[in-house]
PQR file of N, CA, C, O and H, with PARSE charges and radii, in Angstrom:
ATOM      1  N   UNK A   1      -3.405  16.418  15.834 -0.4000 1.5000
ATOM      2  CA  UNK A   1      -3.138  16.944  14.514 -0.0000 2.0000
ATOM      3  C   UNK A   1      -1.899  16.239  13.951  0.5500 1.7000
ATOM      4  O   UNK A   1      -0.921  16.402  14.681 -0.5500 1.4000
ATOM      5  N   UNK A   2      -1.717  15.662  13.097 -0.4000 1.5000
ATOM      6  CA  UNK A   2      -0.910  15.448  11.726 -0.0000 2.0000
ATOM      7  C   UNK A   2      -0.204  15.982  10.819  0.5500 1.7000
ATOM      8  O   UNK A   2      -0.460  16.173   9.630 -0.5500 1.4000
ATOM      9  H   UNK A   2      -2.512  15.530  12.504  0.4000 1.0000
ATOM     10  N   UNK A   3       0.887  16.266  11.553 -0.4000 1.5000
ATOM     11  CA  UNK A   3       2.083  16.825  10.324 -0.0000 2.0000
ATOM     12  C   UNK A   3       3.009  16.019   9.332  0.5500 1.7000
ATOM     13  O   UNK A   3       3.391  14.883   9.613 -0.5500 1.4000
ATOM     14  H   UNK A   3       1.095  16.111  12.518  0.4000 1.0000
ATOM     15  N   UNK A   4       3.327  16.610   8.248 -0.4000 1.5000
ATOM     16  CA  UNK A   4       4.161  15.871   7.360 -0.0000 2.0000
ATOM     17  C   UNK A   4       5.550  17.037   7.022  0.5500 1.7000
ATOM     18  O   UNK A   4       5.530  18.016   6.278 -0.5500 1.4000
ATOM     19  H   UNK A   4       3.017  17.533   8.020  0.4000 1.0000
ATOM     20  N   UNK A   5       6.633  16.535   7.820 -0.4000 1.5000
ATOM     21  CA  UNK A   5       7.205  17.329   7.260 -0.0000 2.0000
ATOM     22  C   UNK A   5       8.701  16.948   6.147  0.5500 1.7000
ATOM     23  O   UNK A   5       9.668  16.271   6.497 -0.5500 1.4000
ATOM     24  H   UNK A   5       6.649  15.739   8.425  0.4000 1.0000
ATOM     25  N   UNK A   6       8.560  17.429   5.147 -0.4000 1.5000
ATOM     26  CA  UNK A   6       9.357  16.828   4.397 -0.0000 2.0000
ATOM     27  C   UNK A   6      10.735  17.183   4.323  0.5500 1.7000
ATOM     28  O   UNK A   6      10.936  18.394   4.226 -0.5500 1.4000
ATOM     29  H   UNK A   6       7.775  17.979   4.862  0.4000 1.0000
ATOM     30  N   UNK A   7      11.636  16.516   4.343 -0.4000 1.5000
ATOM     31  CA  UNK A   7      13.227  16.596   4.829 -0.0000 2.0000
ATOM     32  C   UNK A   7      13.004  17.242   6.145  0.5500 1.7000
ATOM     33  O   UNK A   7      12.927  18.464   6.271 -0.5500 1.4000
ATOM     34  H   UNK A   7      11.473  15.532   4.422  0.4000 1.0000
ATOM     35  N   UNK A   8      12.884  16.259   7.284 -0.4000 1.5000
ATOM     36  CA  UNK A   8      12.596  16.120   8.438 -0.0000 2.0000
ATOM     37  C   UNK A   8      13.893  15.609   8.833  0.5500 1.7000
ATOM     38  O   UNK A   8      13.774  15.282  10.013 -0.5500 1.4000
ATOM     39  H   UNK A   8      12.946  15.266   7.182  0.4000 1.0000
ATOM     40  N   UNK A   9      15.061  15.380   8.438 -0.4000 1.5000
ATOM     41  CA  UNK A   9      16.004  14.510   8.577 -0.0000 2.0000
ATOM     42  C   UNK A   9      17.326  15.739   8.335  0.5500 1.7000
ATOM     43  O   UNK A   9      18.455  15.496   8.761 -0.5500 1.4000
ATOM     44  H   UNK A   9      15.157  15.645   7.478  0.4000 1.0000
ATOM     45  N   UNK A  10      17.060  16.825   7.731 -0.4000 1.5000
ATOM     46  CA  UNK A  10      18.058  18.250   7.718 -0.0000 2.0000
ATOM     47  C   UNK A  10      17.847  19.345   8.458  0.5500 1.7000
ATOM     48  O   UNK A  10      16.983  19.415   9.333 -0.5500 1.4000
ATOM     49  H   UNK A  10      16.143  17.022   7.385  0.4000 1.0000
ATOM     50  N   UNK A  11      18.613  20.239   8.148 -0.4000 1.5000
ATOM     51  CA  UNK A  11      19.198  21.034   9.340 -0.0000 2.0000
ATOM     52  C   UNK A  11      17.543  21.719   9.930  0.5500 1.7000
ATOM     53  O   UNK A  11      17.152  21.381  11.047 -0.5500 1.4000
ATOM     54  H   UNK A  11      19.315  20.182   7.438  0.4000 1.0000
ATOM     55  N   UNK A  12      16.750  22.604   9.123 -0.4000 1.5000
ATOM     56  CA  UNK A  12      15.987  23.244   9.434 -0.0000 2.0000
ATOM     57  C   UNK A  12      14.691  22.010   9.642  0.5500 1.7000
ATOM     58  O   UNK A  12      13.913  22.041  10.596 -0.5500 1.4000
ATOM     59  H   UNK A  12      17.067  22.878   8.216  0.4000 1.0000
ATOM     60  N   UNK A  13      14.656  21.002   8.600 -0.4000 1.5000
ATOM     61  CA  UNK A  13      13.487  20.312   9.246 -0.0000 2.0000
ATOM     62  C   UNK A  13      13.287  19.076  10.397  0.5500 1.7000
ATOM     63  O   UNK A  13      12.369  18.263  10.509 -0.5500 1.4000
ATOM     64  H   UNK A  13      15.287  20.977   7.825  0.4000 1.0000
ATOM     65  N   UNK A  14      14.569  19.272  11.238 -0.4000 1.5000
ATOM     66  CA  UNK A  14      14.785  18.575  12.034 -0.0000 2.0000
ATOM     67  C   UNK A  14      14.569  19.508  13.090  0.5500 1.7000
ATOM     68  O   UNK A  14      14.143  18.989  14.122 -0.5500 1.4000
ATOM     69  H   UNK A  14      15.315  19.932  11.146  0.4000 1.0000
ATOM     70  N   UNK A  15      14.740  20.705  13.120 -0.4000 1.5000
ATOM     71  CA  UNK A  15      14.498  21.647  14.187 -0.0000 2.0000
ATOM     72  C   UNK A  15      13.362  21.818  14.400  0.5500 1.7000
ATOM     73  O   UNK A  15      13.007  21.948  15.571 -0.5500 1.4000
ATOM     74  H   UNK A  15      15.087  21.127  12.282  0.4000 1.0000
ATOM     75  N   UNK A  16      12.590  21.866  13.544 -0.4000 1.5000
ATOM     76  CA  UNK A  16      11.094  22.073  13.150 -0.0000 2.0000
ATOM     77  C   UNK A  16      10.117  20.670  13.496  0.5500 1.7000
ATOM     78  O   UNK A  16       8.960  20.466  13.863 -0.5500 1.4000
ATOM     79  H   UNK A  16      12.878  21.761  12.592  0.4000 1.0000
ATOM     80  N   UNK A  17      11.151  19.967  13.195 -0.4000 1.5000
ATOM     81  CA  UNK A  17      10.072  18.533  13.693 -0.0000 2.0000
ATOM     82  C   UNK A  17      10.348  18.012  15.367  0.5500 1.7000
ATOM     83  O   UNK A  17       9.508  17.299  15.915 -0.5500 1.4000
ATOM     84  H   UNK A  17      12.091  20.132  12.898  0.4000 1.0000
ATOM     85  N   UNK A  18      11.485  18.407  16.023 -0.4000 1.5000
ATOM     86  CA  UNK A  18      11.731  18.237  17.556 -0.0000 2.0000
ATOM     87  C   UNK A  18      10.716  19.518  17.893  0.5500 1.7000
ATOM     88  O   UNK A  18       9.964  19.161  18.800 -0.5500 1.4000
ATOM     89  H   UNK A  18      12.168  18.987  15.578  0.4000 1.0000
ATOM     90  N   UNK A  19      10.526  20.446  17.611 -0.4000 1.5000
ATOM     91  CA  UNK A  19       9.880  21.632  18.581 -0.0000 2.0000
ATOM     92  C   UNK A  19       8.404  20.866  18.158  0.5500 1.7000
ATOM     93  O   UNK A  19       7.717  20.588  19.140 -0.5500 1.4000
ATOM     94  H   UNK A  19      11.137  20.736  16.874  0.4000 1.0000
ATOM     95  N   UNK A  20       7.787  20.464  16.741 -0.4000 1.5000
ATOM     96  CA  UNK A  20       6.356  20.063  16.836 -0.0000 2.0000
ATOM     97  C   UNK A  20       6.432  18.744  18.019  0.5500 1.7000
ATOM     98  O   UNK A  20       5.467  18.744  18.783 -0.5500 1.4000
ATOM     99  H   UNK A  20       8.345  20.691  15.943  0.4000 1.0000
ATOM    100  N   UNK A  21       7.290  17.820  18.213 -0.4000 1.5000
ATOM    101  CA  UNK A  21       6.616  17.338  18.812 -0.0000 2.0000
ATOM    102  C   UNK A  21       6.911  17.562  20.243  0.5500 1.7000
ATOM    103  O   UNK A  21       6.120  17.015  21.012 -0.5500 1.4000
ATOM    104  H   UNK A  21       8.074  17.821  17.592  0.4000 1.0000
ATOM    105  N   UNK A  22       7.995  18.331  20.840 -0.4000 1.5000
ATOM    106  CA  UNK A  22       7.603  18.874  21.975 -0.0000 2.0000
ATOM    107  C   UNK A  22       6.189  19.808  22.331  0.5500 1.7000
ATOM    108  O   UNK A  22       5.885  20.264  23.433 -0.5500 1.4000
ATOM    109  H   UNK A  22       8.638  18.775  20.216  0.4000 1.0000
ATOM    110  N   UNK A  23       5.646  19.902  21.404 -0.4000 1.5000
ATOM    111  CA  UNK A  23       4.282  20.953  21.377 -0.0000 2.0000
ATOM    112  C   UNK A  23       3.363  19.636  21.569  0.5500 1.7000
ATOM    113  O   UNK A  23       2.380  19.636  22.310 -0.5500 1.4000
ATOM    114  H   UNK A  23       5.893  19.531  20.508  0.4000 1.0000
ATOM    115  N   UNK A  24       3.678  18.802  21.014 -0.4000 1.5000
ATOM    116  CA  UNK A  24       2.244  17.342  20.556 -0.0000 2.0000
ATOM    117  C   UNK A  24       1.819  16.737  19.706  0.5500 1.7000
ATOM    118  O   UNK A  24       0.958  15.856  19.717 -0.5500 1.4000
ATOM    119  H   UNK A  24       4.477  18.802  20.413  0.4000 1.0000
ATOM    120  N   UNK A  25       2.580  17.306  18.637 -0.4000 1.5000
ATOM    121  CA  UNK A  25       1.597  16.725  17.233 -0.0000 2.0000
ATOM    122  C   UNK A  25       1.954  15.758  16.638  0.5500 1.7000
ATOM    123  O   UNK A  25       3.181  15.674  16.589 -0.5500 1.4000
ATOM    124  H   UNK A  25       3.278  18.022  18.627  0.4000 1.0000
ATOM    125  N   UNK A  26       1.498  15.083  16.220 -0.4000 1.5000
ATOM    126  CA  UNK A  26       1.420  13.549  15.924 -0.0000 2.0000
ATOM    127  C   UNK A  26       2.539  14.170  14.296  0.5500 1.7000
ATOM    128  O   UNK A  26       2.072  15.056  13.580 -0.5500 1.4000
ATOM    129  H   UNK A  26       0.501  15.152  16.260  0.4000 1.0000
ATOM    130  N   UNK A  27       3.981  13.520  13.965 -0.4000 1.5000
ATOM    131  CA  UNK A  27       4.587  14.276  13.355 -0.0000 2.0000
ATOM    132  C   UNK A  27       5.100  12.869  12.167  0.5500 1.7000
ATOM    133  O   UNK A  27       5.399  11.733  12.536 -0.5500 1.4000
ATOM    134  H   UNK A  27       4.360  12.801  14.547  0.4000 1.0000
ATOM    135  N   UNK A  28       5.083  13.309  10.891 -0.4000 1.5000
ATOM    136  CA  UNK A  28       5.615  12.223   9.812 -0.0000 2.0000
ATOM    137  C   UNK A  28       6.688  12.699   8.810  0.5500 1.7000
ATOM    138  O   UNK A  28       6.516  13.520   7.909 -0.5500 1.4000
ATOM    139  H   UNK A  28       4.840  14.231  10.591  0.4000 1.0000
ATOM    140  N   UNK A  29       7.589  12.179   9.057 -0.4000 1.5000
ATOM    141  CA  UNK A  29       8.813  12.827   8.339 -0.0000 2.0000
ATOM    142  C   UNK A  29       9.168  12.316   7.237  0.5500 1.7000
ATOM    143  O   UNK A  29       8.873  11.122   7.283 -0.5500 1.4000
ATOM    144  H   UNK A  29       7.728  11.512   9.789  0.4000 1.0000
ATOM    145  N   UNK A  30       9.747  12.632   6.055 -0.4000 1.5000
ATOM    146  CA  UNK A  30      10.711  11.962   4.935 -0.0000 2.0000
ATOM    147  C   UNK A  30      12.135  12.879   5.456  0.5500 1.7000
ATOM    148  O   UNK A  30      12.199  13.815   6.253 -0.5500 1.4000
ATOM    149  H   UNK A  30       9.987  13.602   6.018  0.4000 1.0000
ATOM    150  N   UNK A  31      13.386  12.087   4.535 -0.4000 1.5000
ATOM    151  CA  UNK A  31      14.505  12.267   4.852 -0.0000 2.0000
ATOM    152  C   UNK A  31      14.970  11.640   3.751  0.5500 1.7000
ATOM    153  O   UNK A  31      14.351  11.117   2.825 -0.5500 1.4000
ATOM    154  H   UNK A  31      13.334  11.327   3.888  0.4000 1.0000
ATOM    155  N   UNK A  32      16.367  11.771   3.992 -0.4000 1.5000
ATOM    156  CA  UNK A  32      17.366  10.733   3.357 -0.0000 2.0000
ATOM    157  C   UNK A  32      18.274  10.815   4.580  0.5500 1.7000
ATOM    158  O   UNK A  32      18.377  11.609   5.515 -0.5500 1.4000
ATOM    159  H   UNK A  32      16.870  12.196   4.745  0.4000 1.0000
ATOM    160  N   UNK A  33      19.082   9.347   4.105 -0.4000 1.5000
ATOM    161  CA  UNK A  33      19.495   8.366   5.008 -0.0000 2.0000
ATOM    162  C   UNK A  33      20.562   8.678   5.556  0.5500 1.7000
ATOM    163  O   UNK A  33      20.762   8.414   6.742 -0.5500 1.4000
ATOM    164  H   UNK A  33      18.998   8.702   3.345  0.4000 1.0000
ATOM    165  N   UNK A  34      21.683   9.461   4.595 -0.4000 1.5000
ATOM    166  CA  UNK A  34      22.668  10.467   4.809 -0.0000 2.0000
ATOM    167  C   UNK A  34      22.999  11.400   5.947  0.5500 1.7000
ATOM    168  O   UNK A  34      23.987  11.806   6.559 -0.5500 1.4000
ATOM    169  H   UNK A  34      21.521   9.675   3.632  0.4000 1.0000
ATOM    170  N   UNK A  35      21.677  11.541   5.930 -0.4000 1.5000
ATOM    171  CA  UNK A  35      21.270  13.335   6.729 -0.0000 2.0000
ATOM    172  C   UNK A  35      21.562  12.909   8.156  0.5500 1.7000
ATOM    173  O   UNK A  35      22.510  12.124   8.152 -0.5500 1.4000
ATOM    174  H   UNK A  35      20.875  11.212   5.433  0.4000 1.0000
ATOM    175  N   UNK A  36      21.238  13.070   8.998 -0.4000 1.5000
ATOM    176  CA  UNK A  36      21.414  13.631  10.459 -0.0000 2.0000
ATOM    177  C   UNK A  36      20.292  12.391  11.273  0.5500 1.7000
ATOM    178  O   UNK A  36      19.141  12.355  10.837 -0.5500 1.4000
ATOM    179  H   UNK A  36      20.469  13.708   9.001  0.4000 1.0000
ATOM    180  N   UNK A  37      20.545  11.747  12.038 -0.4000 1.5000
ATOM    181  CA  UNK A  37      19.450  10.804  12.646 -0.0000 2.0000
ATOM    182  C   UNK A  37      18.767  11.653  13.867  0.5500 1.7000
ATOM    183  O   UNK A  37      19.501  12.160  14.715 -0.5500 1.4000
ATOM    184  H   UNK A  37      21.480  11.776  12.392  0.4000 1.0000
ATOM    185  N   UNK A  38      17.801  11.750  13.915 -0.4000 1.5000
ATOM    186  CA  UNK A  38      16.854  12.066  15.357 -0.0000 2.0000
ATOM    187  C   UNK A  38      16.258  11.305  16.611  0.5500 1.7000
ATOM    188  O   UNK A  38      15.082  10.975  16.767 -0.5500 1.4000
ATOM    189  H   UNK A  38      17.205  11.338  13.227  0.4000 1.0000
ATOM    190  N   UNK A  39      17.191  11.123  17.366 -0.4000 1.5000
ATOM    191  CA  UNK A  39      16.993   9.998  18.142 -0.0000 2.0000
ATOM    192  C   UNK A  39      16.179   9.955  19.046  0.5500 1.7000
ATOM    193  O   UNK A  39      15.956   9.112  19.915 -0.5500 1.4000
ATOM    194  H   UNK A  39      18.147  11.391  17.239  0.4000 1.0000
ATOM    195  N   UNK A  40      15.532  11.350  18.691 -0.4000 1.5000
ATOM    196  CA  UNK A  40      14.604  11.870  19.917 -0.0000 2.0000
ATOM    197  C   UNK A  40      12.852  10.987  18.938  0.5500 1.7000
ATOM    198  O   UNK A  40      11.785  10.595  19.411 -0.5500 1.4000
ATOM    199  H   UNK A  40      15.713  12.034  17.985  0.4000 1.0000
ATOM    200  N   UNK A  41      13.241  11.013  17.898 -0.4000 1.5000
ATOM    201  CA  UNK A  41      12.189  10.885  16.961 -0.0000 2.0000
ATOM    202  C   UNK A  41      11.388   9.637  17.292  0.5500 1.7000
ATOM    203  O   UNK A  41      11.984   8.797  17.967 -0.5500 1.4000
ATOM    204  H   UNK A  41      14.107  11.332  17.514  0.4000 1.0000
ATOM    205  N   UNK A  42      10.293   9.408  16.977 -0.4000 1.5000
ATOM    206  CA  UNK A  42       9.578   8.045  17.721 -0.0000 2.0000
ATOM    207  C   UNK A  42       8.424   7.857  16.716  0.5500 1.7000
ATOM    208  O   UNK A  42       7.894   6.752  16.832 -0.5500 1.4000
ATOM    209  H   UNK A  42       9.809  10.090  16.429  0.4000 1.0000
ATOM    210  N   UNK A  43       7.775   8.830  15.537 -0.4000 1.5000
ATOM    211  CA  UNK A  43       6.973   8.680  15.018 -0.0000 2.0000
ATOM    212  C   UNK A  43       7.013   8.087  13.346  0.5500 1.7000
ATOM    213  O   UNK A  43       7.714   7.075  13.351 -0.5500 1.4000
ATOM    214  H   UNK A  43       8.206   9.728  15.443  0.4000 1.0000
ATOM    215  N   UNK A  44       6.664   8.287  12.393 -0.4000 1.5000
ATOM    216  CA  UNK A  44       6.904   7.497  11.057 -0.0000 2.0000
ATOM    217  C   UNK A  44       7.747   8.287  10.226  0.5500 1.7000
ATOM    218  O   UNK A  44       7.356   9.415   9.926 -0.5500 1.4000
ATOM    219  H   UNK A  44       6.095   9.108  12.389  0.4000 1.0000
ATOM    220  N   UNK A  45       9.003   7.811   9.747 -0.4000 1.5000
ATOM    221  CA  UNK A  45       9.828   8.496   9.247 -0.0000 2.0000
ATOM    222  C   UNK A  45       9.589   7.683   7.822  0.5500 1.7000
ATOM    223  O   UNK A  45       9.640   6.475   8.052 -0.5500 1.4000
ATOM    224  H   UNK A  45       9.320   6.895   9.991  0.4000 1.0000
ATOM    225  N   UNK A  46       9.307   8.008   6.215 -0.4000 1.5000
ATOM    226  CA  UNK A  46       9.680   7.604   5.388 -0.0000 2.0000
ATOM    227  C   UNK A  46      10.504   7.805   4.050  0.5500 1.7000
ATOM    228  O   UNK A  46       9.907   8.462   3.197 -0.5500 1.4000
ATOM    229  H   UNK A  46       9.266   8.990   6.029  0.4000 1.0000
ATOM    230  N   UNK A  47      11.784   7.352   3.711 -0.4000 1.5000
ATOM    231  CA  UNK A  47      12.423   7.250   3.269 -0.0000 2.0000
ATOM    232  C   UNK A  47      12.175   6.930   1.052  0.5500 1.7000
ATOM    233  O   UNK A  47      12.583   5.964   0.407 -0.5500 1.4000
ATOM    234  H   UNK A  47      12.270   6.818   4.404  0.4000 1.0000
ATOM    235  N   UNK A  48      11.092   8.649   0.331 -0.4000 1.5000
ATOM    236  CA  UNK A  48      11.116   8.309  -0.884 -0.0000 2.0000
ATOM    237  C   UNK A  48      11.823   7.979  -1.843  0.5500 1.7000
ATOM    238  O   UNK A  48      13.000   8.339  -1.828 -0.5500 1.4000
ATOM    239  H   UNK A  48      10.760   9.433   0.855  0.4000 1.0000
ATOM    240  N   UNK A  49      11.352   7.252  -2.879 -0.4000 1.5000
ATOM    241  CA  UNK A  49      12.304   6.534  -4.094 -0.0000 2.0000
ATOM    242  C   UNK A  49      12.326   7.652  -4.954  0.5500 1.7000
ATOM    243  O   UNK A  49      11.697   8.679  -4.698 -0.5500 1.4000
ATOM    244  H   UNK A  49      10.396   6.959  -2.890  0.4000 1.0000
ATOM    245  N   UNK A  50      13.131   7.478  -6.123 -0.4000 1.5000
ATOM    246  CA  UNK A  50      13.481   7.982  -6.713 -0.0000 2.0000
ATOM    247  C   UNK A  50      12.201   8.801  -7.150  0.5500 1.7000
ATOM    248  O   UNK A  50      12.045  10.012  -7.303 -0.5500 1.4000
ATOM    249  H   UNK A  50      13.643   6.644  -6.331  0.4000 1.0000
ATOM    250  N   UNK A  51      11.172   7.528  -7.330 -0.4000 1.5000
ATOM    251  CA  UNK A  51       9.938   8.509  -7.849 -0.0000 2.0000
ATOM    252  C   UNK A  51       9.135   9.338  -6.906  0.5500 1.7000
ATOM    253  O   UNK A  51       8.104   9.947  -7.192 -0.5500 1.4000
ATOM    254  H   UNK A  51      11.299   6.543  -7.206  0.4000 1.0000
ATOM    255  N   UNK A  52       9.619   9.298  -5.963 -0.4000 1.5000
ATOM    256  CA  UNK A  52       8.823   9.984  -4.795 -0.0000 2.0000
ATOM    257  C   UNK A  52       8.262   9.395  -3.698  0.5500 1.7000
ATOM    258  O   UNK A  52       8.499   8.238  -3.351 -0.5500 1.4000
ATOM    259  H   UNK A  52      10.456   8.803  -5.730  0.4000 1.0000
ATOM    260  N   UNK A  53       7.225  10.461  -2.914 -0.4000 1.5000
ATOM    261  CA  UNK A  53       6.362   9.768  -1.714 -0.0000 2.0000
ATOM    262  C   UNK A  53       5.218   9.375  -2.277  0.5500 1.7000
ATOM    263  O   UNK A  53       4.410   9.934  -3.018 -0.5500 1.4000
ATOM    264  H   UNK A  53       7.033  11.401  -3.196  0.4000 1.0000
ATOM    265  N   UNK A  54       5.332   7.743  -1.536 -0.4000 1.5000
ATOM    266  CA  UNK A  54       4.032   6.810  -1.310 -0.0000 2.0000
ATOM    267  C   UNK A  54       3.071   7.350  -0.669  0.5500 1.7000
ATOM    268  O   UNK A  54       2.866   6.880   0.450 -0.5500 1.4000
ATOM    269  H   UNK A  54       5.989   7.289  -0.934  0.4000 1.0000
ATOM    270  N   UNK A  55       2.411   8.190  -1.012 -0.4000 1.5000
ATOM    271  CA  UNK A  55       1.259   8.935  -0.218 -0.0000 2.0000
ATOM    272  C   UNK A  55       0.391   7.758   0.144  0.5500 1.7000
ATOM    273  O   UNK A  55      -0.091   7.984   1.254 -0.5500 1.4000
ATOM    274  H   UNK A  55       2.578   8.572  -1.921  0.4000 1.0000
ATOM    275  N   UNK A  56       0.017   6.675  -0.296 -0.4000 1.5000
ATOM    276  CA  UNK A  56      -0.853   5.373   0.751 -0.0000 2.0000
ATOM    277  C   UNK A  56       0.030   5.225   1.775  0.5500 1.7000
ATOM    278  O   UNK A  56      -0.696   4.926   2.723 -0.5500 1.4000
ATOM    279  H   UNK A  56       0.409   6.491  -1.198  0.4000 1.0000
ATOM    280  N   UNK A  57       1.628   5.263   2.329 -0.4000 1.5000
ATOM    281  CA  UNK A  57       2.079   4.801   3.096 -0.0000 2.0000
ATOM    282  C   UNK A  57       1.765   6.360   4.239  0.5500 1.7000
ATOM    283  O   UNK A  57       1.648   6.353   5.465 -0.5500 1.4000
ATOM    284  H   UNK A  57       2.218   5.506   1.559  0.4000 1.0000
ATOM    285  N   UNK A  58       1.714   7.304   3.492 -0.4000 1.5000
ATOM    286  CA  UNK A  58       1.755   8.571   4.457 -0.0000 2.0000
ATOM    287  C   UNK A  58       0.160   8.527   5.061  0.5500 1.7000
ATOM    288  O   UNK A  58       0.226   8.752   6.269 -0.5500 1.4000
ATOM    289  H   UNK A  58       1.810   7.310   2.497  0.4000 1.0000
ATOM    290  N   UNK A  59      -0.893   8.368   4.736 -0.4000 1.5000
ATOM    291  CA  UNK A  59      -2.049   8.574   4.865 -0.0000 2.0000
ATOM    292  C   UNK A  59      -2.687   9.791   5.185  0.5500 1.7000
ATOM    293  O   UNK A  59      -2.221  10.594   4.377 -0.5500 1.4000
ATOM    294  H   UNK A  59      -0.946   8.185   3.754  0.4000 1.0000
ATOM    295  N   UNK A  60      -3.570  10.433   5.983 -0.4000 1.5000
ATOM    296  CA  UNK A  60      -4.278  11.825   5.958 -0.0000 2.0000
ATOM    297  C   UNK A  60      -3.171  12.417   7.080  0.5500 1.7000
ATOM    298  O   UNK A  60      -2.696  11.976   8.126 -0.5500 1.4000
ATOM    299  H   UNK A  60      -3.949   9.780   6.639  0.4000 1.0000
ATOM    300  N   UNK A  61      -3.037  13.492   6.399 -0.4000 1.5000
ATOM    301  CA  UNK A  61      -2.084  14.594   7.039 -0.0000 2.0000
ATOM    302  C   UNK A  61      -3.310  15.760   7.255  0.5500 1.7000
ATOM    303  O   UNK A  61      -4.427  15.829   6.743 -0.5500 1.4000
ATOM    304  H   UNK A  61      -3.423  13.851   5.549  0.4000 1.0000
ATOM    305  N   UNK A  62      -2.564  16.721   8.315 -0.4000 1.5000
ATOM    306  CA  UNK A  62      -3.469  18.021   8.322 -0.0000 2.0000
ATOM    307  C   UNK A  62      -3.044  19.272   8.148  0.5500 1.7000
ATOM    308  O   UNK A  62      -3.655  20.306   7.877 -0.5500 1.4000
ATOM    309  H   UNK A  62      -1.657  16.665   8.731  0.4000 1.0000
ATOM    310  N   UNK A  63      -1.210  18.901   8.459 -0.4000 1.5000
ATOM    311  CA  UNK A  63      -0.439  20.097   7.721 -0.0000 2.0000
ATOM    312  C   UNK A  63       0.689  19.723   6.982  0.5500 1.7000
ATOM    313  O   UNK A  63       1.149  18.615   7.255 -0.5500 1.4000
ATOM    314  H   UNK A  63      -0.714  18.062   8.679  0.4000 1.0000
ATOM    315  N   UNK A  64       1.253  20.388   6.104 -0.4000 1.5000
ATOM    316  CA  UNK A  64       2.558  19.990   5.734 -0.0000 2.0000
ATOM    317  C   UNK A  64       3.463  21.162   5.315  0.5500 1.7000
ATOM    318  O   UNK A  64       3.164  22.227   4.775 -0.5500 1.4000
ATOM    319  H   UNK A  64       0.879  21.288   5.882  0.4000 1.0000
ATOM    320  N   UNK A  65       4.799  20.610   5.763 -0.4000 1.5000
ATOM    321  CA  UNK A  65       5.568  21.531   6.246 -0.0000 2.0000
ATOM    322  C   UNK A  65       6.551  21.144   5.226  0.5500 1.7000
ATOM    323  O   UNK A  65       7.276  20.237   5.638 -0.5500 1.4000
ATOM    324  H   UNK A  65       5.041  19.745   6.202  0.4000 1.0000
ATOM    325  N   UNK A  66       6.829  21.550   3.974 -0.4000 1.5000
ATOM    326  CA  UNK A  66       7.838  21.403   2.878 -0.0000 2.0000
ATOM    327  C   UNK A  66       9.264  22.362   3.099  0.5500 1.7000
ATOM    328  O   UNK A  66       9.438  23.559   2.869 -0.5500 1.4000
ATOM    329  H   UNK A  66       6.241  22.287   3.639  0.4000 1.0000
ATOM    330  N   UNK A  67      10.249  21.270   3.669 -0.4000 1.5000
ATOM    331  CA  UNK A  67      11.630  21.629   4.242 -0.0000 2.0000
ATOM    332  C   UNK A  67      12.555  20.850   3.145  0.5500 1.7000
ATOM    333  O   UNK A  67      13.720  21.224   3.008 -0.5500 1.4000
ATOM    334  H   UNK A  67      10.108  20.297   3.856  0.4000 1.0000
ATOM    335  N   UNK A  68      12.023  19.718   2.326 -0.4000 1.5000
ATOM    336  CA  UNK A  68      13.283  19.495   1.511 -0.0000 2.0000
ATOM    337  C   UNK A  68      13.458  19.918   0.175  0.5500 1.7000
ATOM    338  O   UNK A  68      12.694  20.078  -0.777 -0.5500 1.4000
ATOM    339  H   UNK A  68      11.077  19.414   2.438  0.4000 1.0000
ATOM    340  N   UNK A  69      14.575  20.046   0.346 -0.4000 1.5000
ATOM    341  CA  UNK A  69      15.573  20.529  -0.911 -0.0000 2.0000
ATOM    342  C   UNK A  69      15.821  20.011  -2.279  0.5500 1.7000
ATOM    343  O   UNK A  69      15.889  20.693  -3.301 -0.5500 1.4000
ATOM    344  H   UNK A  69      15.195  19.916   1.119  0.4000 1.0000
ATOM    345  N   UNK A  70      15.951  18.691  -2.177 -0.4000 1.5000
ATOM    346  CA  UNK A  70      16.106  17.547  -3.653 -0.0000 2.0000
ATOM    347  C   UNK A  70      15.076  16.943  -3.364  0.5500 1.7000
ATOM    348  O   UNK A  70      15.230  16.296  -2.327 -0.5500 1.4000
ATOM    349  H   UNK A  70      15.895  18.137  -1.347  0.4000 1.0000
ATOM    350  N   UNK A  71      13.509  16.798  -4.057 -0.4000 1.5000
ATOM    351  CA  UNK A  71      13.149  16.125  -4.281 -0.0000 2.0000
ATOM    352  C   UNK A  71      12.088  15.658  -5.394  0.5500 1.7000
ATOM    353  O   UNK A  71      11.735  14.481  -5.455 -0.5500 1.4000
ATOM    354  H   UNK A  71      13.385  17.323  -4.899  0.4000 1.0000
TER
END
């Protein structure tokens, strides 16, 4: 399964994205660059522009988990 979780890179969606993938799930984060690094992290982290997420770069998700704040 395929998560997207957005501001994956702050306080609550960084907590939220280490416990999914200690569970298994194939996990895709946005962030900003600022925020907090996850070094545990190993899967696709992407970083939106001003205008937002490249949903061709995200591709089929199966859940999404909306954690950020500015965007």
């Amino acid at each position: 399964m395929i998560c997207l979780v957005t501001g994956g890179t702050g306080f609550i969606g960084s907590n939220l994205t280490l416990r999914l993938l200690r569970e298994g799930y194939n996990v895709i984060i946005t962030g900003h660059g600022a925020e907090q690094r996850l070094s545990e992290f190993k899967g696709k982290y992407i970083q939106p522009s001003l205008l937002g997420i490249d949903w061709n770069d995200v591709g089929v998700i199966d859940i999404l988990f909306h954690q950020a704040a500015i965007n």
